[in-house]
N, C-alpha and C positions, 0 to 999 in steps of 0.2 A: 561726944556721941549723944549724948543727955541735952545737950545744950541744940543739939542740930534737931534734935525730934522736939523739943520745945518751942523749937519755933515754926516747923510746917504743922506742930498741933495748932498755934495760934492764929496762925493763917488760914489754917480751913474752917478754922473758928470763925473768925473776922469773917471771909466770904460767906460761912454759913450767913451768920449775924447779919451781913449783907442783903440777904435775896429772901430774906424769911423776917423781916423785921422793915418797919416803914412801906411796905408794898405799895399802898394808896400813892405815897409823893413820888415814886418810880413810875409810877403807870401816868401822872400827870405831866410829870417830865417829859417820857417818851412820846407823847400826843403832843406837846408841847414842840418838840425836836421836830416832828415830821409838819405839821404846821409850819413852824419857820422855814423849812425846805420849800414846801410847797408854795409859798408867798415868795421864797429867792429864785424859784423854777419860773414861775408864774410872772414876775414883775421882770425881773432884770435878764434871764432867758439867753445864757451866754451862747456867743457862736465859736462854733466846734467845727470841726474837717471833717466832712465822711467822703469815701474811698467810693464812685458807681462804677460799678464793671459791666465790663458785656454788653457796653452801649453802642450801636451800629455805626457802622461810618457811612456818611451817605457823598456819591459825586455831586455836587452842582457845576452847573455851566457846560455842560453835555449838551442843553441847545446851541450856545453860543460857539462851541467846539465845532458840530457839523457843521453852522453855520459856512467854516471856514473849510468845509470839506475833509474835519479830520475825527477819527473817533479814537476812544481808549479802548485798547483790545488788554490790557494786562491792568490791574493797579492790586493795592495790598488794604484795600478797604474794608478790612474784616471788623474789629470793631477794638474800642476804647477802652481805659478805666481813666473817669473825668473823679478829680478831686474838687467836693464843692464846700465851698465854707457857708454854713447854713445854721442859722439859730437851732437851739437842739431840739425845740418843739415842731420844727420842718425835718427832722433827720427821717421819722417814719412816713415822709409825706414821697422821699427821693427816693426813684427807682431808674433804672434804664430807659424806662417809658417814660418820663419826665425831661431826660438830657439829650439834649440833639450834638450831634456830631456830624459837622461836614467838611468838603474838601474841596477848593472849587479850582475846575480846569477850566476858567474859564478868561482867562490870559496865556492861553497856552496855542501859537502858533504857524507849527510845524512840528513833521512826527520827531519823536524820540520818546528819553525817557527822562524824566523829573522828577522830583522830592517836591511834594507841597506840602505848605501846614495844616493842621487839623485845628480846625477852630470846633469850639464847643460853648454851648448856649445853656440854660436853665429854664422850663418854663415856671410861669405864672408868677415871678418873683421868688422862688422857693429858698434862693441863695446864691453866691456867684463861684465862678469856674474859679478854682486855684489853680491847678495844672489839670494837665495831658498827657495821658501814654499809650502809645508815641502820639509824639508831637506834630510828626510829618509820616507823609507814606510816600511810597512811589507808583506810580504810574507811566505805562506805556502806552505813546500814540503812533497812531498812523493812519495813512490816507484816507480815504471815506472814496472808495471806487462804485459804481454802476458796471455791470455788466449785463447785456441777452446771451443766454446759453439756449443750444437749441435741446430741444427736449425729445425722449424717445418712450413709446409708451409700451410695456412688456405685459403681457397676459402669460399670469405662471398654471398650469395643470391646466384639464381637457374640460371641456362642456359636458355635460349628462348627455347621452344618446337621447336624438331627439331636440335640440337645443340649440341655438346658434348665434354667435353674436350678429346683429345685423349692421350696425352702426356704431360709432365712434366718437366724443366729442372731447377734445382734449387741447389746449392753445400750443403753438408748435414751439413756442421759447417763452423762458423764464427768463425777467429781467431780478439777479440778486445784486445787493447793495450792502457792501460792508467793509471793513479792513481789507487793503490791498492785498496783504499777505492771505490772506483768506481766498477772495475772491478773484486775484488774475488766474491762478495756476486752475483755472478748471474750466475745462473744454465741452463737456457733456452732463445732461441733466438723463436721471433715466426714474419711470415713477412704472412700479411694480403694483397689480393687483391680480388677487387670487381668484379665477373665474371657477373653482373646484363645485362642484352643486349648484352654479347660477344657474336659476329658471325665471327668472325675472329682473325688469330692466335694473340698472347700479347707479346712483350719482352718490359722490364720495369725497372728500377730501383725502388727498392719499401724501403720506409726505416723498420728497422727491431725494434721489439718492445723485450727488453729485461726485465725477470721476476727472483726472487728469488726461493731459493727454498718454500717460504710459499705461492707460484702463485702471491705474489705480482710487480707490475710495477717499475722498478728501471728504472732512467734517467742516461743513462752512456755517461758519458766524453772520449772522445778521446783522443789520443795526439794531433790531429790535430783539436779538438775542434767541428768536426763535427759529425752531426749526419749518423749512422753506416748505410749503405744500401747494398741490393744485387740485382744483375739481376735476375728478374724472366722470362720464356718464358713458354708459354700456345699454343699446337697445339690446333685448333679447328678445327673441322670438323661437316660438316651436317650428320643426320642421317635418313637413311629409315626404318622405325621398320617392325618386322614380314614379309621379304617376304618369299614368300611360297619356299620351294625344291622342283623341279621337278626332276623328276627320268631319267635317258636316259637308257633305256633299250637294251640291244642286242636284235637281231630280231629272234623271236621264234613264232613257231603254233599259233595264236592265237588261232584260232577254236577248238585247242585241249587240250589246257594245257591254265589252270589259273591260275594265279599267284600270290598272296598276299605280299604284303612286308610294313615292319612295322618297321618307322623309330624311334630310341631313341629321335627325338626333327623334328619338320618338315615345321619350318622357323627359320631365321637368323636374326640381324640386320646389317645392312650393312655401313660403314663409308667411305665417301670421300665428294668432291666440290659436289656442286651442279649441274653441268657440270657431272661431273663423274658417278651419280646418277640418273642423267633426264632417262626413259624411262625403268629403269628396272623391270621387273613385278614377274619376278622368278629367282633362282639360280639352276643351270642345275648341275648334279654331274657326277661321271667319268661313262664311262659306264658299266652296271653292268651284266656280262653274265650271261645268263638263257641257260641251257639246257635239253635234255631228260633226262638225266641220276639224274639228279636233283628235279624228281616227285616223288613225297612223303614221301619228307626229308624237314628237316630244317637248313637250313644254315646262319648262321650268318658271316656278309662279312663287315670291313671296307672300306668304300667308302669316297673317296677323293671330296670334292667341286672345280666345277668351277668357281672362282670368275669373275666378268669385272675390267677388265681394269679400274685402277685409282681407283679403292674400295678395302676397308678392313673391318674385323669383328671386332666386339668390344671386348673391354679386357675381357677375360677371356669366350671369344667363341672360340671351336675347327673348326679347316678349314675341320675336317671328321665328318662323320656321321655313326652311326650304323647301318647295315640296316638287318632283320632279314627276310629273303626271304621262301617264303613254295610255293611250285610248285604243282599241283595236276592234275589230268588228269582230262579237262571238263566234268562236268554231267550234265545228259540232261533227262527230261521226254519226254518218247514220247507214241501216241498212235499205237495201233495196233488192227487190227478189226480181231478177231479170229473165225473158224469156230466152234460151240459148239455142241459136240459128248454126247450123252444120251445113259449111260451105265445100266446093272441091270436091266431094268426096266420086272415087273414082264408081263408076255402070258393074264393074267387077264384083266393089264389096260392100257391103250393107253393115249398118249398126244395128245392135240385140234391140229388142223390142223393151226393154228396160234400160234403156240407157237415159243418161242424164239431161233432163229437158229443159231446165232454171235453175241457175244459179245465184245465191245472196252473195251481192259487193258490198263490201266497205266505204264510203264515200264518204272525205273528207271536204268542209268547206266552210264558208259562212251560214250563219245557223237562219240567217233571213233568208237567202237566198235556197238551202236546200228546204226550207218550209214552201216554198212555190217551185221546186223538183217534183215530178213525177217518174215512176220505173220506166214509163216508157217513153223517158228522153234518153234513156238508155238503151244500148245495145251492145250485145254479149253474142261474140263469134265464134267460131271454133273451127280454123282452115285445116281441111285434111288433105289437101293435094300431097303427091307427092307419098302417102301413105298406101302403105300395103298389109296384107291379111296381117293381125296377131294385136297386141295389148300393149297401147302406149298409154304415156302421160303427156296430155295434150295441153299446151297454152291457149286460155279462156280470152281472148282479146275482148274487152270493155269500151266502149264509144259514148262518149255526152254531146249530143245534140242540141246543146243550147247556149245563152248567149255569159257561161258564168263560166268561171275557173274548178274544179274541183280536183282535188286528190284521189286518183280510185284505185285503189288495190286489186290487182290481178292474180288471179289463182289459177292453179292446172286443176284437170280431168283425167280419170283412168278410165279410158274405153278399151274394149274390144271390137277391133273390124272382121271381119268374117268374110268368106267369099258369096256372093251371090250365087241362088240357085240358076242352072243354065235354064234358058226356054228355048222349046224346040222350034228347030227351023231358025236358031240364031247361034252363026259359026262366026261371029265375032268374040265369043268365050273361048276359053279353053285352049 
């Protein structure tokens, strides 16, 4: 036990005696040591293997492939670990961005699927490949098709009141280009855009949404791996609904001729800026002549619209109008105070001394023709033959003595007859 403590005393001794004693030729030594390293690092500079991961794999010969009409729709070119042998003063030079990996499809002709090898490079001289993991990847080819889809273009939600699309421009098929399996199974192209708040015209790329023939959604592959889009452009324009047509008539009789006309539709709706639209209240049409010779017929006349400036009709309104014109010569009631003549009446009986001696008719006709009537083309009878003493209601008979037509309203009279006083020396009474 003595003999075992005697000698870890001597030993901590000795190391004391060690690290605390000669200091100077230790610190020379060790300068000394790293020195010679640094001239063995420096001069002789051995090559060592470092491990690069996470180096990309890239396809070559992807032109030479479609060339032949075929493209790679699958491969497993995700990325590498290259072991490079490189002197160890290039070890902090190597990174992923330094090592190229590639894979070339470009002996490959007709579709399936393949195992190629992955080669891998070094730049700038850095050092050379030792291995690859992996070695090889696989890849899937197939066709390289063209197809024209015909295209359908959808407008999703309503225009703001006031609003309208006017116009359209959209090409009617898309021709896509890519893997067979991609591109036969799809019959239709449909390209969605949202018209919700449009007050102003749209041009757009809009991507297009491709379907089978069972309306289902197919995700098609490009050859350039993007997704397939088309310009859309949407004119819009504000609209004025219902303004009225006003007529512009040629200048004819008013006084004597009336005119009826009776359009096929007798407002518009009107499209342009809102500039273009401020202050219009009616759309005026060409002018439409009326003449004599045109009373009491019926003519049916195309008439052209005048539109303003910077405005247009909406799709599927005609710029004419029908307009079915009837012309008539004005009529006119008027009165007339006629003198009334008492015919028949029997030597027996006499009328009161108040009885009714003129009466007002109604006369209906042309309003030219009763302005050159006078009352006394008229005559107003009143036959009492046949009457005896007491108090009838007598028919006014009315006569026009002239060379017109008129409508005259006939009225009765309530007189009373009476018998005449006798005169003497006359036995013809009584």
């Amino acid at each position: 036990m003595s003999r075992s403590r005697r000698f870890f005393r001597s030993l901590l001794q000795g190391l004391k005696n060690f690290a605390t004693k000669n200091v100077g030729i230790k610190i020379v030594a060790l300068v000394f040591a790293i020195v010679l390293w640094g001239y063995v690092m420096s001069s002789i500079n051995p090559v060592q293997v470092k491990v690069v991961t996470g180096v990309p794999i890239s396809l070559s010969g992807t032109t030479d492939l479609m060339n032949r009409n075929l493209i790679v729709v699958e491969s497993g070119s995700g990325s590498a670990s290259v072991s490079v042998s490189a002197n160890i003063n290039n070890h902090s030079k190597l990174s992923a961005s330094r090592v190229n990996c590639t894979a070339s499809v470009a002996t490959i002709t007709a579709p399936g699927t393949y195992q190629i090898p992955v080669n891998a490079s070094v730049q700038s001289d850095l050092g050379t490949v030792a291995s690859i993991s992996p070695s090889t990847i696989s890849v899937v080819v197939d066709s390289l098709v063209t197809k024209p889809v015909p295209v359908k273009l959808e407008l999703e939600g309503e225009m703001p009141s006031g609003y309208e699309i006017t116009g359209q421009t959209i090409a009617n098929s898309i021709a896509i280009e890519g893997a067979a399996r991609y591109i036969e199974p799809v019959t239709k192209a449909v390209v969605r855009v949202p018209i919700d708040g449009l007050t102003e015209d749209y041009e757009s790329s809009v991507n297009v949404t491709f379907y089978d023939a069972d309306g289902n959604e197919i995700d098609v592959i490009t050859r350039t791996g993007e997704q397939p889009n088309m310009v859309v452009q949407l004119s819009v324009s504000s609209v004025l609904y219902a303004v009225p047509i006003e007529l512009d008539l040629s200048e004819y009789d008013t006084e004597y001729l009336d005119v009826d006309i009776t359009l096929n539709f007798d407002s518009i709706d009107l499209l342009g800026s809102n500039e273009s639209l401020a202050g219009i209240t009616s759309v005026l049409t060409e002018k439409i002549p009326i003449t004599a010779d045109m009373v009491d017929t019926t003519v049916t006349e195309t008439i052209a619209l005048i539109l303003p400036d910077g405005v247009s009709l909406r799709l599927g309104q005609q710029k004419t109008v029908r307009a079915t014109i009837v012309v008539r010569d004005a009529q006119e009631e008027r009165k007339f105070v006629i003198p009334i003549e008492y015919t028949g009446l029997s030597d027996a009986l006499e009328l009161p001394d108040d009885a009714i001696r003129e009466i007002t008719v109604l006369v209906t006709g042309k309003k030219k023709e009763l302005d050159t009537t006078l009352a006394s083309d008229f005559a107003a009878v009143v036959d009492l033959r046949n009457y005896e003493a007491g108090v009838f209601n007598v028919l006014v008979t009315v006569t026009y003595n002239g060379d017109y037509t008129f409508i005259i309203k006939s009225d009765t009279l309530r007189i009373s007859l009476s018998l005449a006083p006798k005169v003497a020396g006359d036995n013809s009474r009584g």
